[in-house]
C-alpha positions as CSV (number, residue, x, y, z in Angstrom):
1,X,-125.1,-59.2,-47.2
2,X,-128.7,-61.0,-47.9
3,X,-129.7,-59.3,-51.2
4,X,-133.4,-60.2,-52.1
5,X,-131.8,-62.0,-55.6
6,X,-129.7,-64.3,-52.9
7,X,-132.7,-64.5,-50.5
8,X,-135.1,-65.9,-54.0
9,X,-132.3,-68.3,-54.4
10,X,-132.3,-69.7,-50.8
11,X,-136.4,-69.6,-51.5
12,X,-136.1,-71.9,-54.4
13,X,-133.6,-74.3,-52.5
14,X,-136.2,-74.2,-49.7
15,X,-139.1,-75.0,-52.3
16,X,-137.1,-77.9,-53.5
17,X,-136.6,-79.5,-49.5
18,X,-140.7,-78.6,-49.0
19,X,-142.6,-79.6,-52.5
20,X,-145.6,-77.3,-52.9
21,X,-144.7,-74.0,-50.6
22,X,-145.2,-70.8,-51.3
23,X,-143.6,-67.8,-49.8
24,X,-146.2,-65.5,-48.2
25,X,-146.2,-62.9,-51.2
26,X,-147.4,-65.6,-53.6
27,X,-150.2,-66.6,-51.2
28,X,-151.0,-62.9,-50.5
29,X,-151.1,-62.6,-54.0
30,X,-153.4,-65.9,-54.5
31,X,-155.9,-64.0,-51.7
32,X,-156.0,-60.9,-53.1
33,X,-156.7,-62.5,-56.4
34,X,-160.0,-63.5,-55.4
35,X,-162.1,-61.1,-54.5
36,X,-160.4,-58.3,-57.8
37,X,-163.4,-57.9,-60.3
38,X,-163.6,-54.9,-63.1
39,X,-166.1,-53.4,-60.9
40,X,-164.4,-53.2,-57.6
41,X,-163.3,-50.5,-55.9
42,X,-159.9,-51.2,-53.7
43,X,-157.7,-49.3,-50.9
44,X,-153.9,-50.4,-51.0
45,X,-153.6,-49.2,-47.0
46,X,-150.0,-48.3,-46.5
47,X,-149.6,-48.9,-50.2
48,X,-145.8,-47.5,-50.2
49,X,-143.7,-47.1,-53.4
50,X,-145.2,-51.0,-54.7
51,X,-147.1,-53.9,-53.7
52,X,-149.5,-56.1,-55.2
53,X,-152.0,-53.7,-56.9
54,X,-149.1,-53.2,-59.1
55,X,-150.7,-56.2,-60.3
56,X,-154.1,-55.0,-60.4
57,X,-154.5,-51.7,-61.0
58,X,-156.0,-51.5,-64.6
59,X,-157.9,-54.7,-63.7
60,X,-160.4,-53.1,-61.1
61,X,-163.2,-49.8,-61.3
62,X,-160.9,-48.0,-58.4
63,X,-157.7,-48.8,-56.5
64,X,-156.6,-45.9,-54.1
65,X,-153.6,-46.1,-52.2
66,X,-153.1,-44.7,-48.9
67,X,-149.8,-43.7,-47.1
68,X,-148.5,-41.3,-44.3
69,X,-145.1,-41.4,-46.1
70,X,-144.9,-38.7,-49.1
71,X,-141.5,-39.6,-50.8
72,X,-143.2,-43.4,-51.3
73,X,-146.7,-42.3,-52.5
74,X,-145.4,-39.8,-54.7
75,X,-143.1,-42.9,-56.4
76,X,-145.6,-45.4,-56.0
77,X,-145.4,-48.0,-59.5
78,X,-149.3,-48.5,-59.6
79,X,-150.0,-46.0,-62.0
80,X,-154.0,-45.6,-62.8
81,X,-154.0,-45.6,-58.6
82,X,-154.7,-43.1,-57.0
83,X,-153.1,-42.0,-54.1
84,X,-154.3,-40.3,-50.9
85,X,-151.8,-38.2,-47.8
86,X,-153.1,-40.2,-44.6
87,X,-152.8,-41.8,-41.6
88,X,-154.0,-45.8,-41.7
89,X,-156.0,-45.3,-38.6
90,X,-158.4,-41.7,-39.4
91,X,-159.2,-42.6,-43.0
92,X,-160.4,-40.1,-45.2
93,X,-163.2,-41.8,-46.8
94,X,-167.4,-42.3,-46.2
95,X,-168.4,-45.5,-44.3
96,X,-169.1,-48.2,-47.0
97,X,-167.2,-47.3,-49.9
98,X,-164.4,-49.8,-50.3
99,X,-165.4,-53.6,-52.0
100,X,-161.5,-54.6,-50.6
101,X,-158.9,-53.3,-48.4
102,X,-155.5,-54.6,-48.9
103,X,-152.7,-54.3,-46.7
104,X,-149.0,-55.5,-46.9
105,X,-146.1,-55.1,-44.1
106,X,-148.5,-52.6,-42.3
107,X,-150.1,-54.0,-38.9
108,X,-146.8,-54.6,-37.4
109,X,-146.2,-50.6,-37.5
110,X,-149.4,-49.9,-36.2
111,X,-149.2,-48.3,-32.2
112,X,-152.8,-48.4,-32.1
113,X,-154.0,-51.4,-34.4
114,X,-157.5,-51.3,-33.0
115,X,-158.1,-48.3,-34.7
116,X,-156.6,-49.5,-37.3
117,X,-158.9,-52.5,-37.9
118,X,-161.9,-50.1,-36.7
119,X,-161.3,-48.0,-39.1
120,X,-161.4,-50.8,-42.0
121,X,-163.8,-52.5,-41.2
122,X,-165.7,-48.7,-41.1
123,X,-165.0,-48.1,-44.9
124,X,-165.4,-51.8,-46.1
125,X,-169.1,-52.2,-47.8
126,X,-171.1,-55.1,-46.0
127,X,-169.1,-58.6,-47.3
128,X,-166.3,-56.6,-48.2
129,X,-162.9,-57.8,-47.8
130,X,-159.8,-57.3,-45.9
131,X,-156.8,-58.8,-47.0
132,X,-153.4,-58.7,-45.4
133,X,-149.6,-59.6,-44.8
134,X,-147.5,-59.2,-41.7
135,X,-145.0,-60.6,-39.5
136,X,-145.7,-62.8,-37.0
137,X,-144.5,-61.6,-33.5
138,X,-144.2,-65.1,-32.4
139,X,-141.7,-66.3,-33.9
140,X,-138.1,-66.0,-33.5
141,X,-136.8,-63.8,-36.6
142,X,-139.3,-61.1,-35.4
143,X,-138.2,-61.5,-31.4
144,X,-134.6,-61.0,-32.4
145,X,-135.6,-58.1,-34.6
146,X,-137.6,-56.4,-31.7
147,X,-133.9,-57.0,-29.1
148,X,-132.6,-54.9,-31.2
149,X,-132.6,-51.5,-30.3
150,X,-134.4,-49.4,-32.7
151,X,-131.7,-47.0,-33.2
152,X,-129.5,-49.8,-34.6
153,X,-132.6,-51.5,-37.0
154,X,-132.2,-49.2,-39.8
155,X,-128.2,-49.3,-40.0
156,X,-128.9,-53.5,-39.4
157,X,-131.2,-53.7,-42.6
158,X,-128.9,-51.6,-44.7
159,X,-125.6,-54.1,-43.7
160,X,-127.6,-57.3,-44.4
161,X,-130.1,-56.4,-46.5
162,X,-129.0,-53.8,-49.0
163,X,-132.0,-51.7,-48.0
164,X,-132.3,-48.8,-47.6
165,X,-132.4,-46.9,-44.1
166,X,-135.2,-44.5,-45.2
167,X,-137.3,-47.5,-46.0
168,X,-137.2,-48.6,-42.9
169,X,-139.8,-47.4,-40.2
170,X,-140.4,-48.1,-36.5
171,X,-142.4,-51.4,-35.3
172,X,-144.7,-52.1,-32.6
173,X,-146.0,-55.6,-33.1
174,X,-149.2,-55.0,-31.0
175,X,-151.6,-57.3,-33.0
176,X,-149.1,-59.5,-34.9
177,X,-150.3,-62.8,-33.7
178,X,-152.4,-65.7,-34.8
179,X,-154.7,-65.0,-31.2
180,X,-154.3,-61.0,-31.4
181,X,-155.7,-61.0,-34.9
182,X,-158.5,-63.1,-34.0
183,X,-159.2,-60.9,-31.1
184,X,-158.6,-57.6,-33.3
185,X,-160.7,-59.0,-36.1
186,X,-164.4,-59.5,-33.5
187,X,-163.1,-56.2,-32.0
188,X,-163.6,-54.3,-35.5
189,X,-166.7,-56.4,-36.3
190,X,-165.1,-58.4,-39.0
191,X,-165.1,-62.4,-39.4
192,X,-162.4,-64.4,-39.8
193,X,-162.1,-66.3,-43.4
194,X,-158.7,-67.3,-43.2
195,X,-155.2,-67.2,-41.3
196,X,-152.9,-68.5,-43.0
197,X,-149.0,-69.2,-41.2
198,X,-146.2,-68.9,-44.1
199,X,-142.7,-70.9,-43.0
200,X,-139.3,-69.0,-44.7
201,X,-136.2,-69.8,-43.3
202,X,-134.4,-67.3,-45.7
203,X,-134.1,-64.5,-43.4
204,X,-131.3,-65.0,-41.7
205,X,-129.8,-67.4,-45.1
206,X,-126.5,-65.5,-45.2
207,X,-124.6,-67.8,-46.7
208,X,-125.1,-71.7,-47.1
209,X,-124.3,-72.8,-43.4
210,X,-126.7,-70.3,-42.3
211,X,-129.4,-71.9,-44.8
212,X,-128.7,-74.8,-43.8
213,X,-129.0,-74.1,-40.1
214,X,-132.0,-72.1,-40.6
215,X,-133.6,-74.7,-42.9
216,X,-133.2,-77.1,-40.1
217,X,-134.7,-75.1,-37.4
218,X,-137.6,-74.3,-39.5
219,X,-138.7,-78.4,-38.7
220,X,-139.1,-77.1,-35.1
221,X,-141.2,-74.1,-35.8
222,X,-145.6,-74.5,-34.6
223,X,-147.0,-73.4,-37.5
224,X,-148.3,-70.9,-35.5
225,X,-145.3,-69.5,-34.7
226,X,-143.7,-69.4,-38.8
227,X,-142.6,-65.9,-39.6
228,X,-145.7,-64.7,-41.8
229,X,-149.5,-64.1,-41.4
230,X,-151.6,-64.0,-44.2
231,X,-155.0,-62.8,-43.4
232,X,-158.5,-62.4,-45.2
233,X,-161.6,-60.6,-43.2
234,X,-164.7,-60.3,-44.4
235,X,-167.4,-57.6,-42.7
């Protein structure tokens, strides 16, 4: 079983073979970072039980979270947020109202992510801010994932990740590439700041011969093809 404490470990040993990387929260984090000021007002879109406005919550004028899933809003751990029954893609909210959108293991769900990125880029303010973090559909961690028959996901993650089943919801992968994002990003109006790739050879780290393994594979991997996209649009 990968628990998330044995996965951070593999992490650090992969931090010591690469000096100066950073797995994609941290550099999520480090994006999101910039643009939170005491008078911003910020949507956490799919914002689940946690996430990175845990951070900032107390630190900005707003932060509302947005998720289709009751159980997780109703728990979420940001607690001056707050929190809003919706789908990502038909928003709630007047055009122009958000200084940042932020948005964390969410695109790759998304069936129709065009009106998903419409729909942003609809509520951001002009030079506001979209910030995200997804898997890349490229590369071979996600392609495996997606062979797998999606009856068999949920029972998968709770075997080898000590997660559980209920937190784990159907994927599409639709716009979940360095290209696709580009294309969804002038679709929706916005411009491109940054796309960062994140390397992390951890998920399949099982044990050490599997780190190992994976760790060396990971030498092979286009950047454009590592396992996270980190992503920052402005409108």
């Amino acid at each position: 079983m990968l628990s998330l404490d044995r996965q951070n470990h593999y992490r650090e040993r992969y931090r010591a073979l690469r000096p100066g990387w950073r797995t994609s929260g941290e550099v999520y984090e480090s994006f999101v970072r910039r643009y939170i000021r005491e008078d911003a007002i910020v949507l956490d879109l799919g914002c689940g039980a946690g996430g990175v406005m845990e951070l900032f919550d107390r630190r900005v004028r707003l932060p509302v979270g947005v998720d289709r899933h009751l159980p997780s809003l109703r728990h979420n751990r940001a607690s001056s947020m707050q929190r809003v029954l919706s789908d990502a893609d038909a928003l709630p909210f007047v055009a122009g109202c958000f200084d940042l959108v932020v948005c964390s293991w969410v695109i790759e769900h998304a069936r129709q992510p065009e009106r998903l990125f419409a729909e942003v880029s609809r509520v951001l303010r002009p030079a506001g801010h979209l910030v995200f973090l997804t898997p890349n559909a490229a590369n071979y961690v996600t392609v495996i994932n997606r062979l797998v028959p999606a009856w068999a996901q949920a029972l998968l993650v709770r075997l080898f990740y000590a997660r559980s089943e209920r937190d784990t919801f159907p994927v599409a992968y639709r716009a979940n590439t360095v290209r696709a994002l580009r294309a969804s990003a002038q679709r929706a109006g916005l411009q491109v700041c940054a796309l960062e790739t994140i390397h992390d050879p951890t998920y399949l780290a099982l044990n050490e011969f599997a780190f190992r393994l994976s760790a060396f594979i990971e030498r092979f991997i286009p950047d454009e093809h590592a396992v996270h996209i980190v992503g920052d649009f402005v409108k």
